[in-house]
C-alpha positions as CSV (number, residue, x, y, z in Angstrom):
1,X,101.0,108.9,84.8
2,X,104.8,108.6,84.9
3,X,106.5,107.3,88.0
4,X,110.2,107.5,89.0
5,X,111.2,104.8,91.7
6,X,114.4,105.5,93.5
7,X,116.6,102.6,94.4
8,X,118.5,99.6,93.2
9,X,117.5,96.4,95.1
10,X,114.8,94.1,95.3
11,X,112.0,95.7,96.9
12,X,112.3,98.4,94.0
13,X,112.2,95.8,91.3
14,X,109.4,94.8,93.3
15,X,107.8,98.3,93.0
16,X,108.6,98.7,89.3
17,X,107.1,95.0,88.6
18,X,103.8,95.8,90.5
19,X,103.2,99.5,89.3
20,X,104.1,98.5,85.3
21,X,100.6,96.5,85.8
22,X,99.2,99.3,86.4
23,X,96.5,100.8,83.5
24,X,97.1,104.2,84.8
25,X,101.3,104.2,84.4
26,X,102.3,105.3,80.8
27,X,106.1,105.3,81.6
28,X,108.4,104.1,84.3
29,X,111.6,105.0,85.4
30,X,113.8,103.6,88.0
31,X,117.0,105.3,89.2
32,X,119.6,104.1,89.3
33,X,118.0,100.0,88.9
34,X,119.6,97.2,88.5
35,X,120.4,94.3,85.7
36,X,116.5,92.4,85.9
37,X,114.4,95.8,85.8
38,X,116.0,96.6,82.1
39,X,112.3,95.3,80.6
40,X,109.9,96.7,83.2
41,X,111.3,100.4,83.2
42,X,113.7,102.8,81.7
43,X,116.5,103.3,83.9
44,X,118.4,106.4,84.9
45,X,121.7,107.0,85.7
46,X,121.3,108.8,89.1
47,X,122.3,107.5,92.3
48,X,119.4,106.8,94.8
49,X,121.6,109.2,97.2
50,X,121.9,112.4,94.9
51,X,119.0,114.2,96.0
52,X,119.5,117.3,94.2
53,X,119.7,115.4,90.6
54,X,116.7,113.6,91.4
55,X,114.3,116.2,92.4
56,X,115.9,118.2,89.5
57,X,114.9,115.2,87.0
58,X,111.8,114.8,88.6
59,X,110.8,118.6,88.0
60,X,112.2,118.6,84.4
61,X,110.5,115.4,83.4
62,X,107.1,116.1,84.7
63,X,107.1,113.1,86.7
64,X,103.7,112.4,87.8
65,X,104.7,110.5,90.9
66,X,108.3,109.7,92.5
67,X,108.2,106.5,94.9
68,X,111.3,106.4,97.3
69,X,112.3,102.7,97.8
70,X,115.1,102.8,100.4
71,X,115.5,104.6,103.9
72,X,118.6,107.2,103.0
73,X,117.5,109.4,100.6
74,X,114.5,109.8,102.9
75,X,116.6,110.6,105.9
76,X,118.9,113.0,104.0
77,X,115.9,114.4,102.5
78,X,115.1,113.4,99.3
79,X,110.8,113.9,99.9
80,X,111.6,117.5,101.0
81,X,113.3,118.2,97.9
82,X,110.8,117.0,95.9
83,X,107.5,118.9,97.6
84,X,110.0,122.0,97.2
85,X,109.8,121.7,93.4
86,X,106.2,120.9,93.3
87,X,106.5,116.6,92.5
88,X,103.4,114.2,94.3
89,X,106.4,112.0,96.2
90,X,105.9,108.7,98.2
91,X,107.7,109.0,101.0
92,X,108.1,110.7,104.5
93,X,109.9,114.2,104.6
94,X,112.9,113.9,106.6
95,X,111.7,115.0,109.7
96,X,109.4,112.4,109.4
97,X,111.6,109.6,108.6
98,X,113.5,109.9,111.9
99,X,111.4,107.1,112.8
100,X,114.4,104.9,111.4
101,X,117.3,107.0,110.9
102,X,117.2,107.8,115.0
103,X,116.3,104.6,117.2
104,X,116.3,107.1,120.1
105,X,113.6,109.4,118.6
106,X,111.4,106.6,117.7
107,X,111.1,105.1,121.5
108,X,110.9,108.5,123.0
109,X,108.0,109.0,120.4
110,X,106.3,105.8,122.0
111,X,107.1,106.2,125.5
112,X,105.5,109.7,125.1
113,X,102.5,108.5,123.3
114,X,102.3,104.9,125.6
115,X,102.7,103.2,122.2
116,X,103.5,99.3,123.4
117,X,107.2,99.4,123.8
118,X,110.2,97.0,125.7
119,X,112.0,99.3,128.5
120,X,115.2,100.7,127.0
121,X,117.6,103.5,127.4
122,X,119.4,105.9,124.8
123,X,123.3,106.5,125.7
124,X,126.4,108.4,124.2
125,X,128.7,107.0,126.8
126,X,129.5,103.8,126.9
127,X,130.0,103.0,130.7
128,X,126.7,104.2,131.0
129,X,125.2,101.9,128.9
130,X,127.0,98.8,130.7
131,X,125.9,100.3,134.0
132,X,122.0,100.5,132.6
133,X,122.7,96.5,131.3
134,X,123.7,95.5,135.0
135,X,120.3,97.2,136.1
136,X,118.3,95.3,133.5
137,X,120.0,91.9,134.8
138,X,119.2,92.5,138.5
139,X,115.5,92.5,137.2
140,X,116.7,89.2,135.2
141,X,116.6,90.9,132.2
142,X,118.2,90.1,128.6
143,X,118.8,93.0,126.1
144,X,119.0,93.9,122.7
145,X,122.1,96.5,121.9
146,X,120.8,98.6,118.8
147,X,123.0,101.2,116.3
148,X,120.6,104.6,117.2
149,X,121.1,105.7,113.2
150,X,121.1,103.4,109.8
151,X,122.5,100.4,109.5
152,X,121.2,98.9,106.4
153,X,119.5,96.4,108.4
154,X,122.2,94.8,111.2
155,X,122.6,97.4,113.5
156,X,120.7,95.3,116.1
157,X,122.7,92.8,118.4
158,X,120.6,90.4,120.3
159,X,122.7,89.5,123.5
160,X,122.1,86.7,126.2
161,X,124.3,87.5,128.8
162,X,126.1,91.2,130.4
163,X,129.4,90.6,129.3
164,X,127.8,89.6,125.5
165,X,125.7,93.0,126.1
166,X,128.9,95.1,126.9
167,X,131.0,93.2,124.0
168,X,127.9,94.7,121.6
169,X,128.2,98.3,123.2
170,X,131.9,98.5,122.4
171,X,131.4,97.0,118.9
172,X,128.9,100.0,118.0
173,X,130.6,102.8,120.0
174,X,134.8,101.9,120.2
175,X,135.1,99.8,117.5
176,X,132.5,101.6,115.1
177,X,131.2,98.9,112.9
178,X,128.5,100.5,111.8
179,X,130.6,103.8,111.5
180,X,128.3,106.9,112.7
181,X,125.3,105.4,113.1
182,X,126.9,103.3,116.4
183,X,128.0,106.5,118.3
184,X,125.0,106.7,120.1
185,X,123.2,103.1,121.1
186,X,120.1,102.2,122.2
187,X,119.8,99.3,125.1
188,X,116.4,97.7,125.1
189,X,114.4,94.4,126.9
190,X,114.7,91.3,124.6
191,X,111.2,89.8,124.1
192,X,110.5,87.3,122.8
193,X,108.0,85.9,120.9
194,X,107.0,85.6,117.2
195,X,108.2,88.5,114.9
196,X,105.7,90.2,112.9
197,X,106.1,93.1,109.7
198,X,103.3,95.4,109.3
199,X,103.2,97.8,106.3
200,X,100.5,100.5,106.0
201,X,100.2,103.4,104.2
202,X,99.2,106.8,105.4
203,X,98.5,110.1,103.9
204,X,99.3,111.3,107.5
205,X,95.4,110.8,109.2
206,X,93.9,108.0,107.1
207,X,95.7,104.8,107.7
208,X,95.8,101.5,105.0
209,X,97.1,98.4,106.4
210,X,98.7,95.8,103.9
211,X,98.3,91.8,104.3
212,X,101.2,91.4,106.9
213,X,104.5,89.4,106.5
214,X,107.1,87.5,109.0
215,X,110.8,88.4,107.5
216,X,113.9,86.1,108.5
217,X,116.4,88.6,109.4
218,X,119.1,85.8,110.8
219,X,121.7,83.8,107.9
220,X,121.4,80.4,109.3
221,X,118.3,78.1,109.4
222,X,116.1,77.7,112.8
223,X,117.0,82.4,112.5
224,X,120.6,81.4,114.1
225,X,124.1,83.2,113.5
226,X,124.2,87.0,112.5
227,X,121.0,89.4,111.1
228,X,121.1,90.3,108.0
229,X,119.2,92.7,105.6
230,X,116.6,89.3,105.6
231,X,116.9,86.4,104.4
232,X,112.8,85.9,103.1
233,X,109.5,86.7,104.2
234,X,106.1,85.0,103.5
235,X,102.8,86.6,103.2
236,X,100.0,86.6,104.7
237,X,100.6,85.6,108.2
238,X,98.5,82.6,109.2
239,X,98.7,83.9,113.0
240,X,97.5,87.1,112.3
241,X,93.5,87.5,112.2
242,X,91.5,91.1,111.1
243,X,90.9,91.1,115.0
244,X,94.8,91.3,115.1
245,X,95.3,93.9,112.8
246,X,92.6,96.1,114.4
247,X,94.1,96.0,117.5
248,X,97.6,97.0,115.7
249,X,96.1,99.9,114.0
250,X,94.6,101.2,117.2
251,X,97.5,100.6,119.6
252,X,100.5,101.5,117.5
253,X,99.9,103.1,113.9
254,X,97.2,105.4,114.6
255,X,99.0,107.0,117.9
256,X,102.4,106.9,115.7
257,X,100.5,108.6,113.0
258,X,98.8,110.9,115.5
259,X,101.8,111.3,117.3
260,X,103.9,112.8,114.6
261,X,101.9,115.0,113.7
262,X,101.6,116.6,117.1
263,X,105.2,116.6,117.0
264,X,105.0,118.6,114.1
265,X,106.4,116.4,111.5
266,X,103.3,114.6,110.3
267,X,104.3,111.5,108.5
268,X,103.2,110.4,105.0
269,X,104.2,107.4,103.0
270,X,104.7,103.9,104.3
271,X,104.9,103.4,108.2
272,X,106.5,99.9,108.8
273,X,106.3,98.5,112.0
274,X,108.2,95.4,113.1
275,X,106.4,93.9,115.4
276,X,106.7,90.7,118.2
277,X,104.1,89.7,119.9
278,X,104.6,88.7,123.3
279,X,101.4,87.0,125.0
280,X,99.2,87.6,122.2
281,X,100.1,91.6,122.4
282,X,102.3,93.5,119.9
283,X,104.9,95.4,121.1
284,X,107.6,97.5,118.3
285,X,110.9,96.1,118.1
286,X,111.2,98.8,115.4
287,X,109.8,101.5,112.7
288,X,110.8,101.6,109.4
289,X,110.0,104.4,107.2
290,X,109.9,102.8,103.6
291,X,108.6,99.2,102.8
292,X,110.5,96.4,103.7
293,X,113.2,94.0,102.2
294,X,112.2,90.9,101.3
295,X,108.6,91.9,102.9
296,X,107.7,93.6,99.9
297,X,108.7,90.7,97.5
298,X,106.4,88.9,99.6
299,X,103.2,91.1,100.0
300,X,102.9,93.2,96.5
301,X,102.2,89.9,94.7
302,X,99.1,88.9,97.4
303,X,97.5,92.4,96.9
304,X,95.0,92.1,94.3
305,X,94.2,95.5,93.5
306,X,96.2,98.8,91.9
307,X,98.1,100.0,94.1
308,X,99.3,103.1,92.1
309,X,96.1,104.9,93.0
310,X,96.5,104.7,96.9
311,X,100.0,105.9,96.4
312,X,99.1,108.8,95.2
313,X,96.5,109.2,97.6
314,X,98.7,109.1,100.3
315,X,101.4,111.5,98.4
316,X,98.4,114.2,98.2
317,X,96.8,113.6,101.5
318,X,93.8,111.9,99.7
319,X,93.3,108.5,101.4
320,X,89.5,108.2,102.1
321,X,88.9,105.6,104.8
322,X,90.7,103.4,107.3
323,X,91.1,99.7,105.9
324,X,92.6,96.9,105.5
325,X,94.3,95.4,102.0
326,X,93.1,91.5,102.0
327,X,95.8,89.2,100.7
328,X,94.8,87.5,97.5
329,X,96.6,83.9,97.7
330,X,100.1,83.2,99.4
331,X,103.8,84.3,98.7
332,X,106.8,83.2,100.1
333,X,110.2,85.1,99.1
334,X,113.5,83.2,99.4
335,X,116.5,85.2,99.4
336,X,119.7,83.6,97.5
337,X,122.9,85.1,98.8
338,X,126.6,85.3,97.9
339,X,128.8,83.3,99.8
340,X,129.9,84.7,102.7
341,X,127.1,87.4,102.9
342,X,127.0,88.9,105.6
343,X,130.3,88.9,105.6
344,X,132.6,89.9,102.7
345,X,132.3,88.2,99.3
346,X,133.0,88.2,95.8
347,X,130.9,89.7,92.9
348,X,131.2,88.7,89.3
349,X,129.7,85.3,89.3
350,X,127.8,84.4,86.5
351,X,123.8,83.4,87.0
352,X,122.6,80.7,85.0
353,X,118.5,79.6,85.5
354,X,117.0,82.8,85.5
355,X,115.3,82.1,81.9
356,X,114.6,78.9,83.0
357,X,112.2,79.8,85.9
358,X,110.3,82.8,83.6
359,X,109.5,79.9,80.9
360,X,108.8,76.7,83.3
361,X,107.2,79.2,86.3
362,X,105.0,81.3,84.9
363,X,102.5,82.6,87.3
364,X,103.7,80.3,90.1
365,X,107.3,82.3,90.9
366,X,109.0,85.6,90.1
367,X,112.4,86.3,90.3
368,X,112.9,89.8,92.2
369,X,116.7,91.2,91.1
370,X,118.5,92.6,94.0
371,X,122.2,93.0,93.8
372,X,122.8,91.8,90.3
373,X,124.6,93.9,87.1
374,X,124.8,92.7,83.2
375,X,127.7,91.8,81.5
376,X,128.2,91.0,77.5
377,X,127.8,87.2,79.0
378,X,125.0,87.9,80.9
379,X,123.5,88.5,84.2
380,X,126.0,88.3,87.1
381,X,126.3,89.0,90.9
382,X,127.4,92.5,91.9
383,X,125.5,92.6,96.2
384,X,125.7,90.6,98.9
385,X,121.3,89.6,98.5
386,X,121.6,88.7,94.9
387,X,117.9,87.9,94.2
388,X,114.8,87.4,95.8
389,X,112.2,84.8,94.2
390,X,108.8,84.6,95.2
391,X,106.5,81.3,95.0
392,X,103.1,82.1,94.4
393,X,99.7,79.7,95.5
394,X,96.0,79.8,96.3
395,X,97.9,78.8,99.9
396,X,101.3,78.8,102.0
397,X,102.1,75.7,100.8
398,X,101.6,75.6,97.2
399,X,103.9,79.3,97.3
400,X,106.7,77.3,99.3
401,X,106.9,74.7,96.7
402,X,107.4,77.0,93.9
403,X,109.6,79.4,95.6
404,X,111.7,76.4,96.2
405,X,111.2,74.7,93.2
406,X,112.5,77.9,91.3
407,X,115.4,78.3,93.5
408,X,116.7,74.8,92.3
409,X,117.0,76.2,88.7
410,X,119.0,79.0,89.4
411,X,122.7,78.4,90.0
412,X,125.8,80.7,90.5
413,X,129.2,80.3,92.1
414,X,128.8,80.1,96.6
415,X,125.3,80.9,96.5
416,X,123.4,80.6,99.6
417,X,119.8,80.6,101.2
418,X,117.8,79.4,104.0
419,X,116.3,76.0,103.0
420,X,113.7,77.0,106.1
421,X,111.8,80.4,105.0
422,X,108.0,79.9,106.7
423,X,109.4,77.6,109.1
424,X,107.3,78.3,111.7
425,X,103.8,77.8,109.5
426,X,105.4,74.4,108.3
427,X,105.4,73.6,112.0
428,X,102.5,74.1,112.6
């Protein structure tokens, strides 16, 4: 088979590194890719947001499968495009993929199918957002101010107080920070509770779950200061029993998956649900419509099996049976950063380590390229994440150490990560 992945980062390195070990790929392509997928896959020099080029390449190659990594092209309609030309994609149509790309739809979509949800409202006026706040504080209720459209990840303001709550409305809506995607907000309960990422993928009836992950969306240690795209992620979930994850499928991905298809837009690809669970019951904070970043650096490497097969099972509306993925061993991703991330920061600085850790860490860490170019000297930073690398052990602890351990051989000019990723298992 040949496979074209679509993106840049690290979950699409991820893809490319887990698919190449496939028997069944014959040739990979990534487009556009970055600096550390230049052995895995041949890379194209399309941007992940030109749908037309894509399809077009995807039709004139005879590309077997294409396997969309992140959420824009799917919202501007990249799956459509494809299934018009006659290419097996990965990936929900973009109907579909208003799960992410419109906050608004997705709670309507649960309130309407009593999917477990906080209370929330959808506004395009500010004043009436504030007022809605001031009723959520009379019933002593916090809330969460959220960008209703794409935000690559830090659309979502967590607030404490009213006045911190109104500050958050007028930062999406006056101020625009996150441009279009703030001029409509969604106001929802905070809960609170331990945060949970479930992947599982669906031809659109038959649903497969993946072992689950726990992201770190917050820059500082202890999750404190701003969200971010996600800081790391660990996988599996010590927490989270079989018993769990049956209840999960039958509470929230099958109605979701049921749901969508009623609403005439049945959905095919990855569903990702972040979840928290509050008193031992999951509730969605949110739906994403593509795996996750870092959660996929973190569960690909515990899944044991091929995974290119149940791709394109879920691409032709092939997946047998309802099941769950067991994790094979334990992975914990740490993010390294640029300094200043999430804020603004420089590019250009030389990496030093990365050969180190693929001689010395063989089969105990992986080093996942995210925002990273090549230069006659070398590799060097060019994104905010720069790379994501992945301990891997029979258990969480034996993954922590090598994730850590390889992070202390890889160097570069302000780089920054959370010393903390798994914190809450090390508690334990």
């Amino acid at each position: 088979m040949k496979i074209l992945i679509v993106g840049s980062g690290g979950r699409e390195h991820t893809l490319v590194w887990k698919l190449k070990q496939s028997p069944l790929c014959t040739h990979l392509f990534c487009a556009p890719g970055n600096a550390g997928m230049e052995n895995q896959a041949e890379l194209v020099d399309i941007h992940a947001g030109d749908i037309d080029q894509l399809a077009s390449f995807a039709e004139n190659n005879a590309i077997d499968l294409v396997v969309v990594g992140p959420e824009a092209p799917l919202a501007e309609g990249l799956a459509d495009a494809c299934r018009e030309r006659g290419v097996n994609v990965f990936g929900p149509s973009q109907a579909a993929a208003r799960l992410e790309s419109s906050k608004s739809f997705a709670r309507q979509l649960m309130k309407k199918y009593d999917i477990p949800t906080p209370a929330f409202g959808s506004f395009d006026d500010p004043q009436e957002a504030k007022q809605f706040v001031r009723e959520m504080a009379k019933e002593g209720k916090q809330v969460v101010v959220k960008a209703d459209g794409l935000a690559a990840g830090k659309g979502a303001i967590v607030t404490s107080s009213p006045n911190e709550a109104d500050q958050a409305v007028d930062l999406c809506m006056k101020d625009k920070a996150f441009g279009d995607a703030g001029a409509r907000v969604v106001v929802e309960e905070r809960l609170r509770g331990p945060e949970l990422s479930i992947l599982a993928v669906t031809d659109g009836k038959k649903i497969v779950i993946l072992p689950p992950s726990q992201d770190h969306k917050p820059i500082g240690e202890g999750d404190t200061g701003p969200n971010t795209g996600g800081m790391g992620a660990y996988s599996p979930v010590p927490i989270v029993a079989d018993a769990v994850l049956d209840e999960i499928r039958r509470t929230i991905l099958e109605p979701t998956v049921i749901g969508m298809e009623k609403e005439g837009c049945p959905y095919t690809g990855v569903l990702y649900a972040g979840l928290m669970m509050c008193e031992q019951k999951p509730y969605v904070i949110e739906f994403n419509c593509r795996f996750g970043d870092p959660e996929t650096q973190a569960v690909l490497p515990v899944i044991a099996e091929d995974i290119l097969p149940l791709l394109m099972e879920a691409a032709r509306g092939e997946i047998k049976e309802n099941r769950i993925i067991p994790a094979s061993g334990s992975a914990l991703c740490v993010v390294m950063a640029s300094g200043g991330y999430p804020g603004s920061y420089e590019k250009g600085k030389p990496i030093a380590g990365l050969d180190q850790v693929e001689k010395q860490m063989q089969n105990r860490a992986v080093v996942f390229h995210a925002g990273t170019a090549k230069q006659e000297g070398g590799i060097v930073t060019s994104g905010g994440r720069v790379l994501g690398v992945t301990g891997l052990g029979r258990d969480f602890d034996e993954a922590y150490a090598n994730a850590y351990q390889a992070v202390e051989m890889i160097s570069f000019d302000g780089a920054y990560y959370r010393k903390d990723i798994g914190y809450r298992v090390r508690q334990k």
